[in-house]
N, C-alpha and C positions, 0 to 999 in steps of 0.2 A: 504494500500500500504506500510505502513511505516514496517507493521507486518509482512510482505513476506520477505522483504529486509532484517530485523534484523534475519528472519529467518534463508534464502540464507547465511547468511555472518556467523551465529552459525553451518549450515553445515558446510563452508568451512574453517571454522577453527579446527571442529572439524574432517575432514576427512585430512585435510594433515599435521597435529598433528600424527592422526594415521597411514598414512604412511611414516614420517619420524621417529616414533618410531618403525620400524619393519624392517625397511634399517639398513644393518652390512657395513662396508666396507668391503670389502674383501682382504686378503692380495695381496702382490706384489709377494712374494714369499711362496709358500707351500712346507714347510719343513716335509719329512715323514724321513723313515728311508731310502730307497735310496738315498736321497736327500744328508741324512748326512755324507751315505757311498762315496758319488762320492767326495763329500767336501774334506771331507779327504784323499781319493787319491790324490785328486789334489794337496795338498800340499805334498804329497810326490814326486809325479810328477816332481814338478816345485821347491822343494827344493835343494839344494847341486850343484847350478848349478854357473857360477863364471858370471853369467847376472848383468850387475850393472848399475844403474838410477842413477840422481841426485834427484831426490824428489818421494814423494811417488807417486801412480800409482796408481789408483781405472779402472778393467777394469769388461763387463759385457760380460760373454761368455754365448754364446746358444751353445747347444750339442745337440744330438740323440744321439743313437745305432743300428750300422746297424746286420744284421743277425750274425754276428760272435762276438758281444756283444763286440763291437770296439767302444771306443769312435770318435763321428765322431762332428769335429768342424764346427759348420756351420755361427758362427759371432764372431766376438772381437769386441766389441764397448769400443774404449781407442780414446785417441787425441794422444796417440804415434806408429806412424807407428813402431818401435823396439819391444816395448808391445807387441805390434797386432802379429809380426813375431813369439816374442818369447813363446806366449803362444801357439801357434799354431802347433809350432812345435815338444814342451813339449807335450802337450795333445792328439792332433790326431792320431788315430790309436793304441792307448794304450786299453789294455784289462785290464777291472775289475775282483775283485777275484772273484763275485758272480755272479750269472745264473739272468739276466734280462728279466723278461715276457712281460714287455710293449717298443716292440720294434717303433722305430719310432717316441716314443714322445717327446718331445724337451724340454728339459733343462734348465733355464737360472740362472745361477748362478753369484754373486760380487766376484771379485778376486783382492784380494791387495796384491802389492807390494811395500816393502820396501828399502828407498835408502838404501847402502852402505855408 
């Protein structure tokens, strides 16, 4: 009996040893190159604008692209309802310079803003 049990307990050390050496995290965000392209508009976008905070602003925008490869905002997650206005009204409905094949799929990108 004693021989089963030492057994049992040498499987199960040795099977979820091996599956948590074969688990990746996965990221939060997958950066390709459209990823990096949109990025960078965005701070074109949302640059040169006389918008002014008192403290910095971390906010998370979800995007698609509808058939006319429009940026189309579908969330602001900020704690400042101004934020939320203002990035909204920056980026909605803005065209990118490149031809986008994967219409529909959503976006979520970090956007920081700096006070003034």
């Amino acid at each position: 009996m004693r021989t089963v049990k030492t057994l049992f307990l040498v499987l199960a050390i040795t099977f979820t040893s091996t599956i948590m050496a074969e688990t990746s995290p996965k990221p939060i965000f997958k950066i390709d190159h459209l990823s990096e392209l949109i990025q960078k508009e965005f701070s074109t976008f949302l640059k040169d604008s006389n918008f002014k905070i008192e403290k910095d602003e971390v906010a998370f925008v979800t995007i698609m692209f509808n058939k006319k490869n429009e940026i189309v905002v579908l969330s602001v997650d900020s704690q400042n309802k101004d934020v939320e206005f203002f990035i909204k009204t920056k980026l909605n409905y803005k065209k990118l310079p490149v031809k986008n094949n994967q219409k529909y799929k959503r976006y979520k990108f970090p956007i920081r803003l700096s006070a003034n």
